[in-house]
C-alpha positions, 0 to 999 in steps of 0.5 A: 317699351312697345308691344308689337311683334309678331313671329310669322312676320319675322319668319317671313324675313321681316323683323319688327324689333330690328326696326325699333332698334335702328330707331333707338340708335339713329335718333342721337344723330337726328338730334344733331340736325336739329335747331332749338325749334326742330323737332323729331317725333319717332312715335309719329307720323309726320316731321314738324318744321316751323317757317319764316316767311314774314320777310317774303311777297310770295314764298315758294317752295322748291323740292327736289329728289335724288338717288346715290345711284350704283355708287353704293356698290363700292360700299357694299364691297368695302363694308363702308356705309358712313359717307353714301348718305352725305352724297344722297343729301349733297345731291338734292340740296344742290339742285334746289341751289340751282333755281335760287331756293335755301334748303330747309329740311330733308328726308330720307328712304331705306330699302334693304333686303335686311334690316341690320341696325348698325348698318341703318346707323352708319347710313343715318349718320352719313345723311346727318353729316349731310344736313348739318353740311346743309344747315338743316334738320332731318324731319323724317325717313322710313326703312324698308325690309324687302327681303326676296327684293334686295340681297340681303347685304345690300340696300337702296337709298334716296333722299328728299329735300324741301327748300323756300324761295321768294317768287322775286328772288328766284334765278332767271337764266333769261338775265344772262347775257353775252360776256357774262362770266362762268365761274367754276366751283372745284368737286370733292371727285367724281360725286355720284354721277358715272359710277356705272362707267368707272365699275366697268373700266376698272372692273370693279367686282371685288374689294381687292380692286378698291384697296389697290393704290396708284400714284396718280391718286398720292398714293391713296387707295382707289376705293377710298377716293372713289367714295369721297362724298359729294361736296355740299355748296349751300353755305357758301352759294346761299351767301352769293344768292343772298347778295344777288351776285348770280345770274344762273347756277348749274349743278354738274351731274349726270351728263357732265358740262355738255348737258347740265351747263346749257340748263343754266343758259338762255336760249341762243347762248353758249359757253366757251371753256377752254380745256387747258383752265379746267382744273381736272382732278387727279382721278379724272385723268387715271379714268380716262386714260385707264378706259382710253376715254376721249375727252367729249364722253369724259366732258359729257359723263363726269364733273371733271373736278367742277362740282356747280358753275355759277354765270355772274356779271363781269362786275361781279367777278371779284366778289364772288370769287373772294366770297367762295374763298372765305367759304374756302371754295376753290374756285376760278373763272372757267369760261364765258357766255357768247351768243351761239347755238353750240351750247358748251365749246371746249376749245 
């Protein structure tokens, strides 16, 4: 049992045994992350994590960072905090997807005006949910108590994740060619890209906005579909990397087609995606028409129910697309390269 406190800390608004309580409860679901060589060390310092590299020329390791972004308002009005941490892991494992790396660990950042334990677990055991997603452990986080800094009901999270590649397997967006083929692989819903956009047009500053349902959704509450966590693509797009079946991946976020596609492209080469093959999402279509939003801004801030693209060789196309559904992705072919200099065309 430990022996630290101190009263004027906690007269400040700081309580250190607060702290010691969320790392009693979160510690089960850390396990849970956890491979028989991982370890979690709560008394130390610094997360511990074996690698395998005796089968790489030249390992390399990728790192990526990301936020969830003003998402987290909706769950601070619904007083719903198990699924944000899915989408804070979702969106740095996916990156790190996107130059040919596998994700190998993650951490996490905390920042809350109070710390209140069994809130921090919810938190905590979405971002589990996520590494085991991800097929990885969680090595390491902190929580911050700032209270004057945060509301006291509200919190800020980030992730960051660690990933391994071999400097020969590393995607070249350069091998791209002409005729090569865009795959698109179908999002979970608006992810956490746009959040800022979708809180204004639906005016969204109370709970009783989030319960109300609409047919478009299936009769779903609108809160509970706007919270559905961004989908993790590791497992599935970790086989096609293994059998080298892509050319270039794309994760579709903040800035939509229009700014993530051409990140994928080499230079002088477009896409073209015809608008009728994009298989939209039910919410998509209720956002634009709500906030009478044309198609470019709807193209150029949201996924529209494409969650990452992959560019593969004609050849390939089958294979790929029988893969992904194994993995029980659904994905279609949504578009072609061309030598142009409009980087996305939606015809």
């Amino acid at each position: 049992m430990r022996d630290s406190q101190s009263e004027s800390y906690k007269n400040a608004g700081v309580d250190i045994e607060a702290g010691y309580e969320v790392v009693a409860r979160i510690h089960k679901h850390i396990k849970n992350t956890m491979g028989e060589q991982g370890r979690f060390d709560h008394l130390g310092f610094g997360g511990l994590l074996p690698l395998n590299v005796a089968d790489m020329t030249q390992p390399l390791l990728v790192s990526a960072t990301d936020g969830v972004g003003t998402k987290l308002k909706l769950a601070f009005l619904l007083d719903r905090h198990d699924t944000v941490g899915i989408d804070c892991v979702a969106m740095c494992v996916n990156d790190v997807l996107c130059v040919g790396g596998v994700p190998i660990n993650f951490l996490d950042y905390i920042a809350c005006g109070k710390n209140n334990p069994a809130k921090i677990e919810q938190i905590v055991k979405g971002i589990t949910d996520g590494c085991v997603q991800a097929g990885i452990p969680l090595v390491g986080g902190e929580t911050a108590e700032m209270p004057g800094f945060y509301p006291k009901d509200e919190y800020d999270l980030a992730g960051f994740c660690n990933g391994i590649v071999d400097q020969a397997a590393l995607l070249n967006k350069n091998t791209v060619r002409e005729d090569d083929v865009v795959i698109g692989i179908a999002s979970s819903g608006v992810h956490s890209n746009g959040f800022s956009l979708v809180r204004k047009i639906f005016n969204i500053n109370d709970v009783a906005v989030l319960e109300e349902t609409y047919d478009e959704l299936d009769g779903q509450r609108l809160g509970d579909v706007l919270l559905t966590p961004t989908k993790i693509y590791v497992k599935s797009v970790a086989e096609l990397l293994n059998k080298k079946l892509v050319k270039s991946l794309a994760h579709i976020t903040g800035g939509g087609f229009y700014e993530n596609i051409p990140r994928s492209l080499p230079a002088e080469h477009g896409v073209v995606i015809k608008r009728d093959d994009v298989d939209v999402l039910p919410i998509f279509s209720l956002i634009q028409q709500t906030g009478q939003i044309s198609n470019r801004d709807m193209f150029n801030t949201f996924n529209m129910g494409v969650g990452m693209t992959c560019i593969v060789d004609p050849a390939n196309v089958d294979q790929v697309l029988s893969i992904l559904a194994e993995h029980g992705e659904h994905a279609y072919v949504l578009g072609r390269v061309t030598r142009s200099h409009t980087l996305v065309e939606l015809v």
